[in-house]
C-alpha positions in Angstrom: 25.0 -3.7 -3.7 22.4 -5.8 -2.8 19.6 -4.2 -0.6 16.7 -5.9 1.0 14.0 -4.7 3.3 13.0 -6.9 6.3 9.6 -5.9 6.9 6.5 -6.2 9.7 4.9 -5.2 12.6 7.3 -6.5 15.0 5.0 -6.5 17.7 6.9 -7.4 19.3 10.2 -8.5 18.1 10.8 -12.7 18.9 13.4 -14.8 18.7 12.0 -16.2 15.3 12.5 -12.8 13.6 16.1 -12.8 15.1 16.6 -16.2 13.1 15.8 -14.4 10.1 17.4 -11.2 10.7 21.1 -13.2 11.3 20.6 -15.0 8.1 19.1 -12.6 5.9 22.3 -10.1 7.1 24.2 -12.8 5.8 22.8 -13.1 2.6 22.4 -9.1 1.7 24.9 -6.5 1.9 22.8 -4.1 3.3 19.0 -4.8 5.1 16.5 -2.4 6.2 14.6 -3.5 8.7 11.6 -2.1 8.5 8.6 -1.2 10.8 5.6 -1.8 8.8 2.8 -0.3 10.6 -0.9 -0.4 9.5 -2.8 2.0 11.2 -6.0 -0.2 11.3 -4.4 -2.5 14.0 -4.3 -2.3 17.0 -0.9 -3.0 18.3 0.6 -3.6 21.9 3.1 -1.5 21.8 3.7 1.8 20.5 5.7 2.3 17.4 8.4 4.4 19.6 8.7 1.3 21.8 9.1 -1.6 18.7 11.6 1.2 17.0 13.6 0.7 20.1 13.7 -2.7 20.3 14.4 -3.0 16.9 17.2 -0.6 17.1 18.4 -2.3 20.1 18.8 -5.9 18.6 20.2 -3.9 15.1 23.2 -3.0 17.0 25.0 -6.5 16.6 24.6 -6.3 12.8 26.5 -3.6 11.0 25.0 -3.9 7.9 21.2 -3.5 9.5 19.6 -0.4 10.1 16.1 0.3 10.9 13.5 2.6 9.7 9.2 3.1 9.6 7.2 3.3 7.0 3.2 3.2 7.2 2.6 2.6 3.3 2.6 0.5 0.7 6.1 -1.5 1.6 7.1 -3.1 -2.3 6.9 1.5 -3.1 9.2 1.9 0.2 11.2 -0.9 -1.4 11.3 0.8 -5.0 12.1 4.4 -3.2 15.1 2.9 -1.1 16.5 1.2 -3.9 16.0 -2.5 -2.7 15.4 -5.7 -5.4 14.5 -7.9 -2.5 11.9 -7.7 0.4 12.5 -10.9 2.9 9.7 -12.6 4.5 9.8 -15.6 7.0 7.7 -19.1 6.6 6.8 -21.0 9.7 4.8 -23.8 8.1 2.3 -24.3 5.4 -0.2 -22.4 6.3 1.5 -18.9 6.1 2.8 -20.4 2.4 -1.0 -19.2 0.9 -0.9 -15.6 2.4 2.7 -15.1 1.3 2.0 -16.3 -2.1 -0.9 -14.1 -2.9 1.3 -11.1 -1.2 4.5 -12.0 -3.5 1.8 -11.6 -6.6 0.3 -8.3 -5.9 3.9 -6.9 -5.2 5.4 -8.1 -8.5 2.1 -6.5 -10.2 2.7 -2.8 -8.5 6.9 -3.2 -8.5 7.9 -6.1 -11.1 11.6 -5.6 -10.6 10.8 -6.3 -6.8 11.6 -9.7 -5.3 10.5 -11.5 -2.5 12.8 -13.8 -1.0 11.4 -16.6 1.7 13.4 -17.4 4.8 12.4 -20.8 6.2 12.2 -20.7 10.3 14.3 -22.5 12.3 12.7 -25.7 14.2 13.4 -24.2 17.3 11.6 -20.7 16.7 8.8 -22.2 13.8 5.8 -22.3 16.6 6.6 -18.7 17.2 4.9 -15.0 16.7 3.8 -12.1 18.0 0.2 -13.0 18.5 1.6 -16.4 20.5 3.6 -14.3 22.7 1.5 -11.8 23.4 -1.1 -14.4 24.6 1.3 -16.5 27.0 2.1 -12.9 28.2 -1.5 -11.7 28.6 -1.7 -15.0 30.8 1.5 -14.5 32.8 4.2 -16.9 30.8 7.5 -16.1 31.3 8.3 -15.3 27.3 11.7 -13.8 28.4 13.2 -16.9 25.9 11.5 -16.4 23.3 11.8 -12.4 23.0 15.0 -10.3 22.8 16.1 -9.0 26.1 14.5 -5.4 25.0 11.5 -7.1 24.7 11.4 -8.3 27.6 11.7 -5.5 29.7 8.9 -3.8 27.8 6.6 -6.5 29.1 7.9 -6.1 32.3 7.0 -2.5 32.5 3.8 -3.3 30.8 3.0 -5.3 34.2 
């Protein structure tokens, strides 16, 4: 069986992570998608209210479930069993941070692979930290988010 983990901080979930989550379902018999959460950042919303929404858009894929981890995640990787954590590019630039990730994993789990998604032209020019903004400044992000999403900002109002 081939298991990957899907990780970040989904904060939140867009559209762009979507792209990668239908694909990457595709590709793996079973993915974990995982809420990475790094306790030095400061997040805009709670880890009870991105496990939501993650569990929320999970329900259309039956080989996807969802789980939290605040360590290291190539260990959470090893400890689950999975040979493949999948990561999304949007353009060049994320290429370098990647790269240098994708090394220090295969130094502390060698039988560990990362496996690169490329985003969809229609989602490439978004993240989190885009969204967030437009929504700090009153964009409607409702099409770029999942519907869960969405009504978190809404109730963040």
């Amino acid at each position: 069986m081939k298991i990957a983990v899907y990780p970040g901080s989904f904060d939140p979930i867009t559209n762009g992570h979507l792209d990668i989550l239908k694909r990457a379902s595709d590709a793996f018999d079973k993915i974990i998608f995982l809420l990475s959460v790094n306790p030095s950042k400061k997040s805009r919303f709670s880890i009870e209210e991105r496990l939501f929404s993650m569990k929320e858009v999970a329900k259309g894929y039956p080989n996807v479930e969802v789980d939290y981890c605040d360590g290291l995640v190539v260990n959470y990787a090893q400890e689950k069993g999975a040979k493949f954590i999948i990561r999304g590019l949007r353009a060049v630039t994320d290429f370098e941070f990647e790269f240098q990730l994708a090394a220090a994993n295969r130094f502390l789990q060698p039988d560990i692979d990362m496996v690169f998604f490329m985003a969809d032209k229609e989602t490439s020019f978004i993240s989190s930290s885009t969204v967030n903004e437009m929504a700090n400044h009153g964009a409607d992000v409702s099409t770029l988010v999942p519907p869960s999403v969405s009504e978190l900002y809404k109730k963040k109002r």
